[in-house]
N, C-alpha and C positions, 0 to 999 in steps of 0.2 A: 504493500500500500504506500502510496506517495505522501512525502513528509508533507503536513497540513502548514501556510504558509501564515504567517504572523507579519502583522503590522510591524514597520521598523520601533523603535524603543524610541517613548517621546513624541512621536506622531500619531496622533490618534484617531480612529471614526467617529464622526457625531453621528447614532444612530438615529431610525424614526421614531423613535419615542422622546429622544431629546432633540430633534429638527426643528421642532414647532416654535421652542423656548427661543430658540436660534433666529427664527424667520421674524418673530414680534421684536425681539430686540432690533434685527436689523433694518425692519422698515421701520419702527420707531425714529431711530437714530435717519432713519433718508427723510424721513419726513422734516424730522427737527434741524437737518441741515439746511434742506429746500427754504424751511420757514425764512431763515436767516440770510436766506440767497446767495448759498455756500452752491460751489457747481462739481459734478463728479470729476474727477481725472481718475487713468486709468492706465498701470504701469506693467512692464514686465516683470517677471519674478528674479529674475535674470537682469545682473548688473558685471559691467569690468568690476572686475576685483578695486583698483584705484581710486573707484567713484568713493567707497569705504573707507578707506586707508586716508583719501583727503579728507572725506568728511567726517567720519569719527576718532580718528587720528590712530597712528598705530602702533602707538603703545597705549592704548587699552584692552582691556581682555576682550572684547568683541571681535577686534582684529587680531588679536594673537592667540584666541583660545577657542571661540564661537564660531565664526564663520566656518557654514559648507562653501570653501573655493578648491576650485580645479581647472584642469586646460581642456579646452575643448580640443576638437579636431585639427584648427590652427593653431595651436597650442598659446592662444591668448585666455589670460587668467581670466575667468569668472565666477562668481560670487550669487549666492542664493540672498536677497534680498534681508539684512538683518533686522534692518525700521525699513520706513516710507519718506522722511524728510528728506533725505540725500535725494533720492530717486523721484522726488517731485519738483528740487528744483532742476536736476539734469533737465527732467521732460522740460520744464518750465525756459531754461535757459535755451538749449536744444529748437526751440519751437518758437521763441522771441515772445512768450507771453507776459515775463518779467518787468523788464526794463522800461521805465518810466510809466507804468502804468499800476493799474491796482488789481491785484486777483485775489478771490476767494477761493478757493479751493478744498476737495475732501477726496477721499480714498478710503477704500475696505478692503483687503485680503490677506493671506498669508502670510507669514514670514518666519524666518529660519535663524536659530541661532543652537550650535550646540551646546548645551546647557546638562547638567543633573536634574533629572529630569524630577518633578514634585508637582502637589497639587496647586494648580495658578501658575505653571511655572512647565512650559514642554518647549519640546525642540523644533516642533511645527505648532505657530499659535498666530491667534486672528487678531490686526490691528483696523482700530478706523480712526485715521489721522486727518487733522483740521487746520490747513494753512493760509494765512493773509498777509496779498505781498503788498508793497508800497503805501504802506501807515505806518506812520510816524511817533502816532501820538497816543495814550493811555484809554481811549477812548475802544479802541480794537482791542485790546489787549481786554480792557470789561465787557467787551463783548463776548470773546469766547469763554471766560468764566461763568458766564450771565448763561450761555449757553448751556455749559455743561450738567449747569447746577439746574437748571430746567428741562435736561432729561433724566437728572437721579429722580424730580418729582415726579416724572408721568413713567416711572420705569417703579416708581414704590419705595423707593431705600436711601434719600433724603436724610432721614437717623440718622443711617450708620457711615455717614462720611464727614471726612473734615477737611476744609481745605486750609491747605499752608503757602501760607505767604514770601516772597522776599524779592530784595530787586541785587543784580551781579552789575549794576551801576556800568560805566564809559569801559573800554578796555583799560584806559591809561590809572581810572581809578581800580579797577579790579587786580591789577599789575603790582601797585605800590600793598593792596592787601597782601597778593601772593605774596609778595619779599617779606612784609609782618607775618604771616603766618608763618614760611617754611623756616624764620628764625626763631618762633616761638617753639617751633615742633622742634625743630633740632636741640632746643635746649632741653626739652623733654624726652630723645631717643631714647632712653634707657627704657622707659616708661611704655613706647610703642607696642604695638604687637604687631606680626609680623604682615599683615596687609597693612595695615598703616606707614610701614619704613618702605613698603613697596611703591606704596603711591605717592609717598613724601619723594623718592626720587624722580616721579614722573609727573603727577598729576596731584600736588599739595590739597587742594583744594577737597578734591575727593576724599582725604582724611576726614573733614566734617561729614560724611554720610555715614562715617561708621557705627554699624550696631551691636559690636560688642560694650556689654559694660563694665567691662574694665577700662574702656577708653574714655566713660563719660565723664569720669572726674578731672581730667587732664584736656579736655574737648571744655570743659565749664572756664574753664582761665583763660582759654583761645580770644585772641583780639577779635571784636566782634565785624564783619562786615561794613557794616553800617557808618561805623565810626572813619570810615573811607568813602562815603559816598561822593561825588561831585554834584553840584548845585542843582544841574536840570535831572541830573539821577532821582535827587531827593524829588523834585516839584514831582516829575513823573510817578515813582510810587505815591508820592500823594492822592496826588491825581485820582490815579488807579483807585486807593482806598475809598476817596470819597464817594465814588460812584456804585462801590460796592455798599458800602455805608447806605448811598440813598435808597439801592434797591433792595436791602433787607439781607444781604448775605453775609455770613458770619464768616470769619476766617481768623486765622491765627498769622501772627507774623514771626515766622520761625528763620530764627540770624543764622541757619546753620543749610538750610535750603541750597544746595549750589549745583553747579552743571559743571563738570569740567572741566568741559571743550570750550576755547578761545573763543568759535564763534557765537556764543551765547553772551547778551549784553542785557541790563534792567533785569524787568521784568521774568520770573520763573513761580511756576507753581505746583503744586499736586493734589490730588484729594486721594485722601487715604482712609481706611479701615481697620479697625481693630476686630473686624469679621474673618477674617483669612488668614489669620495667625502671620506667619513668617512673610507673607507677601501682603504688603498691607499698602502699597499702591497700586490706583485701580486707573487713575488717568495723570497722567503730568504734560508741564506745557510751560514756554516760555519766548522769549524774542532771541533770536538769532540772526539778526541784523549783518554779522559777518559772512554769512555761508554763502550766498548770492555770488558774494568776487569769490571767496575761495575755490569756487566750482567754477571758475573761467568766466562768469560772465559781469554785468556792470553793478557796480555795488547799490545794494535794493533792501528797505527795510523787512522784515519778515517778522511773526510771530505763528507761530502754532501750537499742537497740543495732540496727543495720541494716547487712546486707551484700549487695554487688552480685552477682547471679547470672553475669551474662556475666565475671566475674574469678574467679570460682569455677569456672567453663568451663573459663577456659583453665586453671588452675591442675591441674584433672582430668587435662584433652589432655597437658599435659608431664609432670604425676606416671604416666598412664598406669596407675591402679590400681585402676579400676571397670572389669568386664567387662560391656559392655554385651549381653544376649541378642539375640538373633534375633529380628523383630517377630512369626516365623510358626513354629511348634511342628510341625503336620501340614501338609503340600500335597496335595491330593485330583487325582487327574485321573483323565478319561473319558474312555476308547478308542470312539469313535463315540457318534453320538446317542442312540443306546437306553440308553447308560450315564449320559447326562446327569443323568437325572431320582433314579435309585438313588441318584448319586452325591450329591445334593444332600440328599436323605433321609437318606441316611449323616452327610452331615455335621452336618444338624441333631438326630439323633437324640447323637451324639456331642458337641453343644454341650450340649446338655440333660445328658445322662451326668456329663460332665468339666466343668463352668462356666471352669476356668481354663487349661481347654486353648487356645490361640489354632489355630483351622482356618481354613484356606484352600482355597475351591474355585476351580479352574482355569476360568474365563472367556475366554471368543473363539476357542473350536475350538482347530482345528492339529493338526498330528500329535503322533505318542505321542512322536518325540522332541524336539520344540519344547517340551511340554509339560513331559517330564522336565527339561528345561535351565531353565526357569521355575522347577520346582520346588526345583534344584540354587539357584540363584540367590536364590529366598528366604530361606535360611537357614533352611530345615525339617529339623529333624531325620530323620522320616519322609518318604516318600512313601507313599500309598496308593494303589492300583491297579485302576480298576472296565473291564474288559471282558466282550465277551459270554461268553466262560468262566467270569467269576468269575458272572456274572448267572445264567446258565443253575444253577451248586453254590452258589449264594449265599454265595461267598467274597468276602473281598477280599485282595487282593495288596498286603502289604507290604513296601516296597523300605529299605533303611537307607541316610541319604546322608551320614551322619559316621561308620558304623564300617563296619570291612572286615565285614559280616556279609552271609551267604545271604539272599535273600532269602525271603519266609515268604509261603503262603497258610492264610488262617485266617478263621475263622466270626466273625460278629459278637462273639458273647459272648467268642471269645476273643481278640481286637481289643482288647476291651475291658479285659481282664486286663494284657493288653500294655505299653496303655495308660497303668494306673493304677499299675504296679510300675516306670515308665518316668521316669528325671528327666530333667525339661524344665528 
């Protein structure tokens, strides 16, 4: 017998029992972008290795430890897409949509990072990222928080999130931090642990993300951000605040908030969870004003924001506050063969009629009650009933399989009435 073939480790099926959860989240989130006259783009999975390596830099563990790259046939490197931002301004630069103009943009699919693999946390996972190019001002940047925070509401789980605030201020002001920082850390090396001395020689900054706590006593005396800001840094997160201020959003302003990578400037945020234990951000987002030239093209302000679908998942599963439908509205079934054929006519005249009815016809014979048990199992609201009595008065028998009600024979057109006064 042939060895039975397994998913790779880290990539997983969403099966059809959890498709559904899937499908409402994601037109949710299209709707809620449309609202905002955010427009799709739509990328390859498939990047030069390079596109990475300049945009996320490489010396970080995404480029030296995550990324699926290899050589193609021409033996040029390519890379399985790690984020979406890189590869939106390529399209963006690539296609002249950038430059001196204003775009909204958004994106949903895939993306690969090799990772240990946990729960919120796999090696094929779903991102839908939110970018706005040439804005300048604090005004875009409340709007995509304004946004996000208005589909934790209509998504149910509002509670369980917090967002954290901070601004990575001018490069020239975030520069003169780095040098305070990586002399405060150095006087503490002893103290370090060992991702901390790792990042301290490449990526200082990154030491304030650390979640061990042994580091937080020595992370508490760190010179703060803030106390570096330059002037319009300062107005701009003002700015930013007051508007959240007006609209009723709460946030925390957390001095320890930071991005790495160089081309991230002001403005960064997160919303995060104490629902999902160890992975406890669910969307982050900030201004990246640098990455525009970095990527060859003319320098253009940006800000956006990206969050993981499968953390959204589960966030749904425990809040438990989307009611997922039934895949099938009507279940058809034919009592003998003679019924087959009416009943299939039936059904497509009915598809035609109702476009948004979901019907289902009973396939592979069986008795009437095998068939009703299929149909019970569906999740159909109705059942519909063709045998040779109904053929013979050209009725059809309608059964109800969620309300105590009689069951009804009735004529097409009035089927059809039935039908259309009927919430599915």
């Amino acid at each position: 017998m042939a060895k039975q073939m397994q998913a790779i480790r880290g990539m997983n099926d969403i099966l059809p029992d959890q498709s559904g959860l899937w499908q409402i989240l994601e037109m949710t989130i299209r709707n809620l972008v449309a609202g905002y006259g955010y427009q799709e783009i739509r990328m390859p999975i498939v990047e030069q290795t390079e596109l990475f390596k300049r945009s996320i830099g490489e010396v970080t563990d995404i480029v030296e430890k995550e990324m699926y790259t290899f050589d193609d046939r021409n033996g040029d490197s390519l890379t399985l897409r790690p984020e979406g931002t890189a590869s939106c301004v390529r399209a963006g630069n690539q296609h002249g949509l950038l430059y001196n103009q204003q775009q909204r943009l958004w994106y949903m699919g895939p993306m690969f990072r090799h990772e240990r693999p946990q729960k919120g946390r796999y090696r094929q996972f779903h991102q839908v990222g939110v970018e706005a190019f040439g804005f300048d001002g604090p005004d875009i940047d409340a709007e995509l928080i304004l946004m996000t925070a208005r589909l934790w509401r209509l998504l149910g789980i509002s509670e369980h999130l917090t967002l954290e605030l901070n601004s990575l201020a001018s490069n020239e002001a975030r520069a003169e931090y780095r040098a305070a920082l990586t002399e405060f850390l150095r006087s503490h090396e002893a103290d370090l642990d060992e991702d901390s001395l790792r990042r301290l020689a490449s990526n200082p900054l990154r030491v304030l993300d650390s979640k061990n706590p042994l580091m937080q006593d020595v992370l508490a005396h760190a010179p703060k951000l803030s106390e570096y800001w330059d002037n319009a840094s300062r107005e701009h997160f003002s700015q930013l605040c007051a508007r959240l201020d007006a609209a009723g959003i709460a946030y925390v302003h957390n001095e320890r908030l930071v991005r790495g990578l160089d081309y991230y400037n002001r403005t960064v945020f997160e919303w995060t969870t104490q629902s999902l234990g160890a992975q406890g951000t669910v969307c982050a987002g900030g201004r990246y004003d640098g990455l525009v030239a970095q990527l060859g093209g003319k320098a253009t302000t940006a800000v956006g924001f990206a969050m993981g679908l499968e953390r959204l998942v589960l966030m749904l599963e425990l809040a438990d506050t989307l009611k997922v439908p039934a895949p099938v509205d009507i279940y058809i079934a034919a009592m003998g063969e003679a019924a087959e054929l009416p009943a299939t006519q039936i059904a497509e005249s009915l598809r035609d009629a109702l476009p948004t009815l979901r019907v289902q016809q009973h396939c592979g014979g069986g008795n009437f009650a095998k068939q009703l048990k299929k149909a019970d199992k569906s999740g159909a609201k109705l059942a519909l009933i063709l045998g040779e009595q109904e053929i013979l008065e050209q009725t059809i028998t309608v059964k109800f399989l969620r309300e105590d009600k009689p069951q009804a024979t009735l004529s097409y057109q009035e089927l059809l009435k039935l039908l259309q006064s009927t919430e599915f």
